[in-house]
C-alpha positions, -999 to +999 in steps of 0.1 A: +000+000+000+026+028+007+031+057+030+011+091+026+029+115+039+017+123+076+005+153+067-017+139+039-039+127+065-074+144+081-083+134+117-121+122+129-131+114+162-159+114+186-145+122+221-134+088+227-107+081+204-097+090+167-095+080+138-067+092+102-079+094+073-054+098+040-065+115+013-064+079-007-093+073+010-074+051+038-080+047+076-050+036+083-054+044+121-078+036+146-078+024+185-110+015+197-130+018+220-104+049+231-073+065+225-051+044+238-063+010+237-047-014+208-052-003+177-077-025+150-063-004+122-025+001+118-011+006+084+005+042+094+028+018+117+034-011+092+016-013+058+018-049+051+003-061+086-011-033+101-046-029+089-063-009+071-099+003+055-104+019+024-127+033+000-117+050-031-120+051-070-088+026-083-081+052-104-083+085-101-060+118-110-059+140-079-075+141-046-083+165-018-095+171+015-115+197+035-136+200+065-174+209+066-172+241+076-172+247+116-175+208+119-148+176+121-169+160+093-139+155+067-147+151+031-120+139+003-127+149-034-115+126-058-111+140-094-110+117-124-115+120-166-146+100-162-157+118-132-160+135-099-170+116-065-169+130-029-164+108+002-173+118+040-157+105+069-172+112+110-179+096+135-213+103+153-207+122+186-228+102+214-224+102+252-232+072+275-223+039+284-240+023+257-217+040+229-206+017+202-184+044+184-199+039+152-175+051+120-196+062+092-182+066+055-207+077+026-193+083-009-212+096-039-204+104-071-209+141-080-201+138-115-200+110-143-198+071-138-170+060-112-161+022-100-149+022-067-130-005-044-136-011-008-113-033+011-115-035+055-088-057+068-087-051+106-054-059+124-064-060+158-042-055+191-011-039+171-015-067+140-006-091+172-043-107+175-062-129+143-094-132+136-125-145+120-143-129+090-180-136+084-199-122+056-230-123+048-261-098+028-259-067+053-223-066+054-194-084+071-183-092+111-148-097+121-139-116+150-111-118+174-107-128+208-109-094+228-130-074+204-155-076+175-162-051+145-192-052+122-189-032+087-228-032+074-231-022+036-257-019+010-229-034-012-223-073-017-191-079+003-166-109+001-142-124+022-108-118+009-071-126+019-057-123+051-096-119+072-107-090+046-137-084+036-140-059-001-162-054-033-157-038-065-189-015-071-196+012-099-216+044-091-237+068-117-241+102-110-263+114-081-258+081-065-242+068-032-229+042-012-228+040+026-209+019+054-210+016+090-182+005+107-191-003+145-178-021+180-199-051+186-211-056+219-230-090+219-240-086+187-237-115+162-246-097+129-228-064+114-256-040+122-282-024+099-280-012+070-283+028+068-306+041+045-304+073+027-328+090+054-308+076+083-275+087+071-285+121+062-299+123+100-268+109+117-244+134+097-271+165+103-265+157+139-228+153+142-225+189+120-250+205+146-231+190+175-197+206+162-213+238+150-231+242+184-198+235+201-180+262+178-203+285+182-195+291+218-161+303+210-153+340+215-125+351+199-139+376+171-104+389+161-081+379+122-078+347+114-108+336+130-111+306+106-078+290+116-084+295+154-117+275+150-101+247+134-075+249+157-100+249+182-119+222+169-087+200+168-079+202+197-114+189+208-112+158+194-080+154+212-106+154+245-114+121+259-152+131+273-155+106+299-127+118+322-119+154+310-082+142+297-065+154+269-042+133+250-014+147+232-018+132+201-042+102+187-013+087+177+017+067+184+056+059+174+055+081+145+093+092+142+107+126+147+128+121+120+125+095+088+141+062+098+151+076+135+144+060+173+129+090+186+091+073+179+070+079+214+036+066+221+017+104+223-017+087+236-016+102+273-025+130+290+010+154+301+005+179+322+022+204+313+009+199+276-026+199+290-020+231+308-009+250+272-039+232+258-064+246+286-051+278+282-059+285+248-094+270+247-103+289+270-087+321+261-117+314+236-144+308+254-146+270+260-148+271+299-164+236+299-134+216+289-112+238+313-135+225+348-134+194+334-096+189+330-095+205+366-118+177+378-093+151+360-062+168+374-079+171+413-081+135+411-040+137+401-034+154+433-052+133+459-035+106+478-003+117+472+021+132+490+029+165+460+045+143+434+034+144+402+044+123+373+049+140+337+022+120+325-008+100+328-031+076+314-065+089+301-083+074+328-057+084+356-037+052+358-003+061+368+017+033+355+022+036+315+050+010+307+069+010+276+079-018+250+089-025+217+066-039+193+091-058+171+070-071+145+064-039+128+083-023+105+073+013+119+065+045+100+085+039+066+110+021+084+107+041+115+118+017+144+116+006+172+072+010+174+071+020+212+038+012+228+035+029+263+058+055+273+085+051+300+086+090+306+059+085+330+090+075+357+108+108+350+113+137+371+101+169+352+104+199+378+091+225+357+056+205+349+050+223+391+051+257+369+024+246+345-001+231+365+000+263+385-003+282+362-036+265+348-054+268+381-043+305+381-063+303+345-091+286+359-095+303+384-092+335+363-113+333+334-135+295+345-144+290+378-131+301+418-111+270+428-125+250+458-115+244+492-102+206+482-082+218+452-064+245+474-056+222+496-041+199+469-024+227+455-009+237+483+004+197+491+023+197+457+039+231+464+056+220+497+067+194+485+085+211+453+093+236+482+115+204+492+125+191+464+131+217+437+173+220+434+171+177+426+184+168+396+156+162+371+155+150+333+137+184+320+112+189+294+129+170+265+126+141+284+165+128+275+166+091+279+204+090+273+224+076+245+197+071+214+167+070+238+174+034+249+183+037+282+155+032+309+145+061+324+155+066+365+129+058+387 
């Protein structure tokens, strides 16, 4: 399959976890059911085994992508001689416990005839787990031991190579073609079918969720276009259960072209978090700042002012790191680092910025509470006692080509 360029990719998400999109028309990266649980698409990390799902014209000239304005509903253009045909890739915003985190992907053809291939080969936990693939006349279930996906499609699917399931379809003008990709829970069959109705009400929803969400943004000075799409990226990087904000979606994807610095970017660090809280709500988006507060109070209590550099999304403090030796990384990026040793490290100056956002908080959000003060004031005696101890800074250094374990 090849490696876009990183850049060549547009992100989707639904406050859970995220997915890439290229503008081939391939997901080649999705965790489910959050950020940083193993990935069950993972071609960006190794595109023979990693997985992947895509949906595209087998020929076509040039392609592009854009956003629905004010939304994170991403829609590639692909251009052809015979024709023109749009796709659209989101993923319904729903809160609950029931959530199934349901990927949607609808393409139509805009212009002329087009044939299109589809092709979902899930490679689940890291391209580590097999599976099963069923298909049958509403779509196509994949099996493995930990999780199950169901793709449902108006299209005849068959089982290909290596657990696949794919078709070959042609499209006229005005027409579509819709598939749901969805976490099974219990379920034995790949869901229903959307109809035409259905999809058009699921995507009207997810843009009025993200336009409703926009719209509560105050900044009314130049540029205003790029700060809401700044804006609006950095909400997907939001994990709504907890208030965490992860630092990227993704993982091991190299600093440099066939280097070692790759680092697993799915956790929440706290100083990060702090630039992040800042600016959103510099704008308006006071919401996401109480809620981080809530997530970092819980940070603070039960210990005695130490504070790692990071955290998992749900709290956890332990994040161990290890190699995943089986794939090739990012055009031959290795090692693929799951987990991130860092979370051992002593990073004095993270004190500054955790400050520093309840000082924002407490500025522009909400007064802080007796509880958090108290925390506050826990973690500031105890950098009162430790704050001329050697620490390993903001860069993180590992020592000699990042291999060494980081000091406990």
């Amino acid at each position: 399959m090849g490696y876009l360029p990183i850049e060549d990719h547009g992100v989707i998400g639904d406050l859970h976890t995220a997915a890439l999109v290229g503008v081939d028309g391939t997901i080649d990266w999705l965790c489910l059911p959050r950020f940083d649980m193993p990935s069950v698409f993972g071609a960006i990390l190794d595109d023979e085994k990693g997985g992947h799902f895509r949906l595209r014209p087998p020929e076509y000239a040039r392609s592009q992508q854009l956003y629905l304005p004010d939304t994170n509903v991403l829609l590639t253009r692909f251009l052809s001689p015979r024709g023109v045909a749009e796709l659209l890739d989101f993923m319904p915003v729903e809160r609950g416990p029931q959530k199934l985190h349901d990927l949607i992907r609808n393409v139509r053809v805009i212009r002329g005839e087009l044939t299109f291939e589809v092709e979902c080969r899930p490679a689940f936990d890291y391209a580590r787990r097999s599976h099963k693939v069923y298909v049958g006349k509403k779509g196509a279930v994949f099996k493995s031991r930990d999780i199950s996906l169901g793709l449902a499609a108006g299209t005849p699917l068959q089982a290909g190579p290596r657990g696949c399931a794919r078709a070959r379809f042609a499209l006229k003008e005005g027409q579509s073609a819709t598939f749901v990709l969805q976490q099974l829970d219990g379920a034995t069959g790949p869901g229903e079918v959307l109809s035409d109705e259905e999809f058009r009400r699921l995507l009207h929803g997810t843009l009025e969720y993200w336009r409703r969400w926009i719209s509560r943004c105050t900044y009314r000075g130049r540029w205003r276009e790029m700060v809401y799409r700044s804006a609006l990226a950095l909400k997907l990087m939001v994990y709504d259960p907890t208030g965490a904000l992860v630092a990227a979606p993704t993982m091991s994807l190299p600093e440099t072209i066939g280097g070692e610095r790759n680092w697993d970017y799915r956790y929440t660090w706290l100083r990060d978090a702090a630039f992040t809280l800042y600016a959103l709500i510099r704008v308006g988006f006071e919401e996401e700042a109480h809620n981080f507060m809530d997530w970092l109070r819980k940070r603070c209590e039960g210990t005695e002012g130490h504070l790692q550099p990071l955290y998992c999304i749900d709290g956890t403090a332990e994040v161990p790191e290890v190699e995943l030796d089986h794939l090739s990384g990012y055009r031959g990026s290795r090692p693929v680092r799951l987990g991130n040793g860092a979370y051992r490290q002593l990073q004095l100056d993270l004190y500054g910025a955790v400050l520093d956002a309840a000082y924002l908080h407490n500025k522009y959000g909400a007064p802080l509470d007796h509880d958090l003060w108290q925390n506050l004031q826990r973690i500031l005696n105890w950098l009162c006692d430790n704050w001329r101890r050697n620490d390993e800074g903001m860069w993180e250094v590992r020592g000699y080509a990042g291999r060494s374990s980081p000091p406990a």
